[in-house]
N, C-alpha and C positions, 0 to 999 in steps of 0.2 A: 777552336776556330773563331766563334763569337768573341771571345777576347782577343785573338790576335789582330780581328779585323777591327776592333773597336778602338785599341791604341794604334794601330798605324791612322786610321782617322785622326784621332785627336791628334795623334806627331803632322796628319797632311795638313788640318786647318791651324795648327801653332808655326810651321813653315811660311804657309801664305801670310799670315799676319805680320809677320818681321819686316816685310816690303808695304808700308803705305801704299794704298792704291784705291782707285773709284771708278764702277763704269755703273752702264743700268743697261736692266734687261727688258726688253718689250715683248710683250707675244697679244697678237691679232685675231681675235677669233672671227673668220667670215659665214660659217652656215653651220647648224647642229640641227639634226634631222633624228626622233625616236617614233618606233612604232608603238612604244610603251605611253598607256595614256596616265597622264599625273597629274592633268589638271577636271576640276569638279564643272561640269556644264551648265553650272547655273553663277559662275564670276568668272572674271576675264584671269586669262591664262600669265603669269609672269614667270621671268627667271632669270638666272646669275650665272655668274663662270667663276671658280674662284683657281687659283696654280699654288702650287707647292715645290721650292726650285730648291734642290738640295745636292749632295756631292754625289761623286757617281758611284752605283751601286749593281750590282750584279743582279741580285734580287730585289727589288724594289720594296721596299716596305713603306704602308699606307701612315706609319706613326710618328711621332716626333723624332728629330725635331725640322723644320724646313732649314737646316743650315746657311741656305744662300739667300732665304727669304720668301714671304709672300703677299699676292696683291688679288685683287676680284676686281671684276664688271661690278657698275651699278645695278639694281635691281632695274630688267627690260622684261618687255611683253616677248612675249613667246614668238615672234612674228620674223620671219627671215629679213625682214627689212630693219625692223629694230637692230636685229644681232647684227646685222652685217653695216651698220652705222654707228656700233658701239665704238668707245675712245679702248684705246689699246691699257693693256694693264701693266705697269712698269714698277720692277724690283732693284731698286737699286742695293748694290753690293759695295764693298768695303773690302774688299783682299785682292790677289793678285788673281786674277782671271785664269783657272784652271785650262781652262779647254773643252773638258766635259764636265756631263751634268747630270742627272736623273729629276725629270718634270714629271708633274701629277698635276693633270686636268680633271675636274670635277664639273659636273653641271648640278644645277642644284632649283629644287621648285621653290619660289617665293609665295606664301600664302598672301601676301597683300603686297601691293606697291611700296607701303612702305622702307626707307632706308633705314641703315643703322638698328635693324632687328638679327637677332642672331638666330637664323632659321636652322641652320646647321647641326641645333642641339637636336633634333627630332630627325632618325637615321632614316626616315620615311620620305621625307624632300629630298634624298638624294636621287639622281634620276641616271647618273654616266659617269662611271672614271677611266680615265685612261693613266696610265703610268707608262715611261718609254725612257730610256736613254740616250743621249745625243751628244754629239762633238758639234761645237762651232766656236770658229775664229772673228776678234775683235773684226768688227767694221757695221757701215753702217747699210748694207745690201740684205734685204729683210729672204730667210728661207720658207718653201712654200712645203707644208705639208700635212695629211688628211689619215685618219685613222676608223678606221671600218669595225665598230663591234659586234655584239650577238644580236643589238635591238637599237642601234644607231650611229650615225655619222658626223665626225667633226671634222672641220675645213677651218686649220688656222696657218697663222706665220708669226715668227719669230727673228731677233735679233738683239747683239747687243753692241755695245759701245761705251767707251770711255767717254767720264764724267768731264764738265770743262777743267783745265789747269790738270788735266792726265795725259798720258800718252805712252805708245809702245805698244807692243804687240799684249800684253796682259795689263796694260792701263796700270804698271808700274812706277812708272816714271812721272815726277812731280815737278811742272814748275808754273809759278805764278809770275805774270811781271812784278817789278816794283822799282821803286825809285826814292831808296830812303836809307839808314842807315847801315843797313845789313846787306844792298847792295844796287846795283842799278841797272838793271836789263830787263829785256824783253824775251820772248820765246818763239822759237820757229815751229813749224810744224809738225816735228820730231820732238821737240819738246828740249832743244835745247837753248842756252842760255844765249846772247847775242846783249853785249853790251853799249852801252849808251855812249856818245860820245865826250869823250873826256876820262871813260875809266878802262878799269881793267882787269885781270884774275879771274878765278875758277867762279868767284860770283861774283865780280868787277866790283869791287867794292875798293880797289885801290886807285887812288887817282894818277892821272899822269901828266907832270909837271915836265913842262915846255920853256918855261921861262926863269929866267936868273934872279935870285934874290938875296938882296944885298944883307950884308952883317947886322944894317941897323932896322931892317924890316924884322930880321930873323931872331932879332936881342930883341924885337921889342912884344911885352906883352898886356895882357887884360883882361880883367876880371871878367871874364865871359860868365859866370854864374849870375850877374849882380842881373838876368835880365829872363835867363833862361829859368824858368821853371818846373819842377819835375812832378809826375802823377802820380797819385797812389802811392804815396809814402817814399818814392826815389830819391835817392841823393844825388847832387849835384855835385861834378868832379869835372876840377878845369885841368886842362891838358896843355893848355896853353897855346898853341894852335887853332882850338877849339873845344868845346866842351861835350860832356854826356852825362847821362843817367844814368846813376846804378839801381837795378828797379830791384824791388821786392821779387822774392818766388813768387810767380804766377805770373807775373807782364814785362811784358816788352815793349819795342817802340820806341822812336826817338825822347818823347816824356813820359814813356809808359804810361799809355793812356791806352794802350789795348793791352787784353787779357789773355794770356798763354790757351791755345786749345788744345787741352787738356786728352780732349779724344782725338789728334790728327794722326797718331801712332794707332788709334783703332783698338783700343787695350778688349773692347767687349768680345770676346769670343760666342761661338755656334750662334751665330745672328741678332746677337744682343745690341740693345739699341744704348749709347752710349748719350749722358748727357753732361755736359759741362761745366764745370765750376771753377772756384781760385784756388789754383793749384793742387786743384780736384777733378774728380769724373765719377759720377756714380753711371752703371750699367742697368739695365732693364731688361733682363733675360727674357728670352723667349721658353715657350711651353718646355719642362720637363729638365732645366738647367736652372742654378741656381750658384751664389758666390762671388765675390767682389770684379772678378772678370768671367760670369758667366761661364766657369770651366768645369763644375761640379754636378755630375747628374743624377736628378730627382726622379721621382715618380709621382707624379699627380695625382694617385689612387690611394698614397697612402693616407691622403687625409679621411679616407671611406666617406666619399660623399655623398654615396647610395645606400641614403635609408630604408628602415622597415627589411631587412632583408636580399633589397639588390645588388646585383654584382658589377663588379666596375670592370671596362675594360678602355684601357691607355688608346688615343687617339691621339692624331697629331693637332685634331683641332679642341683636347682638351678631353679630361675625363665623359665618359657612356656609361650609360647606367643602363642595366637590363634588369626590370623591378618583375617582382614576383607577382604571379593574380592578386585581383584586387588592389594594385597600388598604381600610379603613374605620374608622369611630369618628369621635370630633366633630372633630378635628384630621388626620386619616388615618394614626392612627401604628402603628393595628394590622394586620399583613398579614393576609389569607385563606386558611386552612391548614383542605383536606380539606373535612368537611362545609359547614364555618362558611361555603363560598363561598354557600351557600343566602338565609345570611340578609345577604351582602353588597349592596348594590345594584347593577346593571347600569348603568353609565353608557355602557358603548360597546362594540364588539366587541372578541373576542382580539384582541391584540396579535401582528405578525408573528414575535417573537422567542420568544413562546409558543409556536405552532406550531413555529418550527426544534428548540428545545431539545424539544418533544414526538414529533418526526419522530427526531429521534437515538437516545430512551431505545427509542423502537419497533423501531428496526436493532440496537441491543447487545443487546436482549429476546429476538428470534430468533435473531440470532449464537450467543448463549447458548444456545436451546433446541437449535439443530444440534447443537452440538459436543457436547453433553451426549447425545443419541441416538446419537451416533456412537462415542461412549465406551462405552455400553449392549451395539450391537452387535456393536463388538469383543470383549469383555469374552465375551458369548455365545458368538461363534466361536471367542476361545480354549477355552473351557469346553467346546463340541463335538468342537475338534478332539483336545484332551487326552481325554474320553471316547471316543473311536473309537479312540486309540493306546491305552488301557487294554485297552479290548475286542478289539484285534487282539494285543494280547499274552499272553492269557492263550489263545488258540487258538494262539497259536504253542509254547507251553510245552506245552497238551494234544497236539500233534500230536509232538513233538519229545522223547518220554520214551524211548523206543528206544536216542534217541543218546548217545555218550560223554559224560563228565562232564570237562568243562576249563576253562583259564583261561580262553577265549575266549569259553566258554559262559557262565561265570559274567559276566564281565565285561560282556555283551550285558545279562542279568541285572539288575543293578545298576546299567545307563543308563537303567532304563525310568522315564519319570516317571507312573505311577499316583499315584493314591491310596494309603494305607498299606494298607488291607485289602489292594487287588489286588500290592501287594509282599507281601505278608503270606505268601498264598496260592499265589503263584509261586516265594519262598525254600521254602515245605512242599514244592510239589512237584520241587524240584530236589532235595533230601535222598532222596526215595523214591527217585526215578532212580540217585544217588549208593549206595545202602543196596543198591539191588540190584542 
C-alpha cells in the first residue's frame, strides 16, 4: 500500500510539472491561545509559527518532505497584539495548482528574540501542531478558519493566488507582454495574448503589410550586419529584409544579450529550489530528496548523526536525536558534567555500570575516612604517651637530688625524650645537685 501510494505521488507531482506555472500561498495567523505554560518567569515570553504545505494526504504525516513548501513568522512576543499584527507567511509554489493540500501548523517557543536561530532542533520549544487537509480554489478572497486542540486555540486565514505573468484557474497559463523579436502583444485578464497594432498570429509576431512595394524597393538590399552586433558569441545572419542573431545554447534575444532561464520549465522536483545557469540549472533539494532534479529519495539518518549511542529519528525539519543518559545537544556530543545533568533530559534509568563505578568510589571514600582517623589517633597516643614520660621524669629528678652525681645518672639524663623546656629544666637541676 506504501508503495502504491508513494508512486502514484511521484507520477502526481511529475504530471503537475509538465505545465509551467506560479502562484503563492498566504496563511494569517490572528490569535493562539495555550493553557500549557512554556515560557520561564523570570524573561519575557516569545514565539513563532512556522507551516508545512505539502500534497494531500489522508494521514497526514509530520516528516518530510513539505512538497509545496515552507515559510514561518518572525520571532514575536507571545502577546495577542503581536500575533495578530504579524506579516502573513507566504509559500510560493511552482506547479499547477492542485486544489488540495494537507497544512501543518506548528507554534513553536523562541528562547531569545533573536532571529535566524534554529530553535526547532530542541523538541521541547515545541508548544502546538495542528495538521488538517483542505480544498481551496485560486483567488484572491482570503478563508477564515480556527482549530480547537486538547491545550489550545488557533485563529488563522488562508489563501492563494497566481504569481504576476499567470493565470487560469490552476495559475497554468503563461503570458508575459513583450514587444521584440519573438513577438508583440499584451495580455488580458485571462491571460490571453491581444496583439499590437500592426502585427499578427498565435504570438503576433507576423507583421501585416498594407502597402505596395515596388520591384526596385523589393531588389534592393544591405548589409544589415555591417552595423548590427551580436552578444555572447552570436552570429550575425542577414536576411535581407533584415537581419538576426543566431545565439549560442543558452540566450536569446534580439543580440542575445539575455540568458535562456534555464528553470522556467521548473525541472527541480518535491520543492527543490532551482538555480540558473548557461544553459544550465543546478537544483537545491529540499530535506530527504536528492539527484540532479531532486527526484531521488534519501534518508537523513543514514549519515548517523547521533553520537555516543543515540538514536535518530526522520523529521521533516531534519534529522532528532534521542541521546542516551548522560549525553546531550542536537547531535549528543555533549556529555553531562555536575550541575548541567538538571538541564539534560531523562530518557531512561541509570545505567548498571553507573551504579558499579558509584559503589566503588563509596568503598575508597570510607577506606579513606578509616585510615585517616586511625592515623589521628595514633598520632594522640604518641603525643600522651611522650607527655606522661615527660611528666614522670621530672618527679624522678625532684625525688633523686640526694643522690650521687654520675655517668650513669647523667646518661639516664640525656635519654629522656621531653620536650626542650622539660630537658631544659632537668639539665638545671642536675647542676645544683652536682654544685652541692
Amino acid at each position: 500500500r506504501g508503495f502504491r501510494t508513494r508512486t502514484s505521488f511521484f507520477f502526481f507531482i511529475s504530471k503537475h510539472f509538465e505545465v509551467a506555472s506560479s502562484g503563492v500561498f498566504e496563511l494569517k495567523v490572528h490569535s493562539f491561545s495555550t493553557t500549557r505554560r512554556f515560557c520561564r518567569r523570570t524573561r519575557d515570553c516569545n514565539i513563532f509559527f512556522r507551516i508545512c504545505l505539502k500534497h494531500s494526504e489522508d494521514v497526514i504525516s509530520a516528516e518530510p518532505p513539505c512538497t509545496f513548501g515552507t515559510g514561518q513568522t518572525n520571532v514575536l512576543r507571545a502577546d495577542q497584539s503581536s500575533i495578530a499584527s504579524s506579516a502573513a507567511i507566504r509559500v510560493p509554489f511552482h506547479f499547477k495548482w492542485p486544489g488540495t493540500f494537507s497544512l501543518i501548523i506548528e507554534a513553536w517557543n523562541a528562547e531569545s528574540p533573536k532571529e535566524h536561530h534554529d530553535y526547532t532542533e530542541n523538541q521541547n520549544n515545541l508548544i502546538s501542531r495542528l495538521a488538517t487537509r483542505r480544498r481551496l480554489a485560486i483567488g484572491e478572497d482570503w478563508s477564515q478558519d480556527v482549530h480547537f486542540g486538547d491545550q489550545s486555540e488557533l485563529r488563522y486565514s488562508y489563501h492563494v493566488f497566481c504569481d504576476e505573468f499567470y493565470f487560469g484557474e490552476a495559475c497554468s497559463d503563461y503570458c508575459r507582454p513583450r514587444d521584440d523579436t519573438l513577438g508583440h502583444y499584451t495580455c488580458d485578464e485571462n491571460g490571453n495574448r491581444v496583439c499590437l497594432e500592426g502585427w499578427q498570429g498565435d504570438y503576433c509576431s507576423d507583421r501585416e503589410y498594407h502597402l505596395c512595394v515596388s520591384d526596385a524597393q523589393r531588389s534592393k538590399r544591405l548589409d544589415r550586419c555591417s552595423h548590427k552586433t551580436c552578444a555572447n558569441g552570436g552570429e550575425c545572419v542577414d536576411l535581407g529584409a533584415s537581419a538576426l542573431c543566431r545565439c549560442c545554447p543558452g540566450f536569446t534575444g534580439p543580440r542575445c544579450e539575455m540568458n535562456i532561464d534555464d528553470c522556467a520549465r521548473y525541472p527541480c522536483q518535491n520543492a527543490g529550489t532551482c538555480q540558473d545557469g548557461i544553459n544550465d540549472y543546478t537544483c537545491t533539494c529540499t530535506l530527504g530528496f536528492t539527484g540532479k532534479n531532486c527526484s531521488l529519495r534519501t534518508d537523513s539518518c543514514l549519515t548517523n548523526p547521533c553520537l555516543h549511542g543515540g538514536t535518530c529519528y526522520t523529521h521533516f525539519s531534519g534529522p532528532v536525536c534521542q541521546c542516551v543518559p548522560g549525553f546531550m545537544g542536537p547531535n549528543c556530543e555533549f556529555p553531562v558534567q555536575g550541575g548541567m545533568e538538571l538541564m539534560a533530559p531523562r530518557v531512561g534509568r541509570t545505567s548498571p555500570s553507573a551504579v558499579a563505578v558509584s559503589c566503588v568510589l563509596g568503598v575508597l571514600a570510607v577506606f579513606l575516612g578509616v585510615c585517616v582517623g586511625l592515623v589521628v589517633i595514633r598520632r594522640r597516643r604518641h603525643r600522651l604517651r611522650r607527655q606522661q614520660l615527660c611528666d614522670s621524669g621530672r618527679i624522678s629528678l625532684a625525688a633523686s637530688h640526694t643522690l650521687p652525681a654520675g655517668q650513669d645518672f647523667l646518661w639516664s639524663i640525656h635519654k629522656l625524650t621531653c620536650r626542650d623546656k622539660n630537658l631544659d629544666e632537668a639539665l638545671a637541676f642536675v647542676l645544683i645537685i652536682m654544685n652541692e
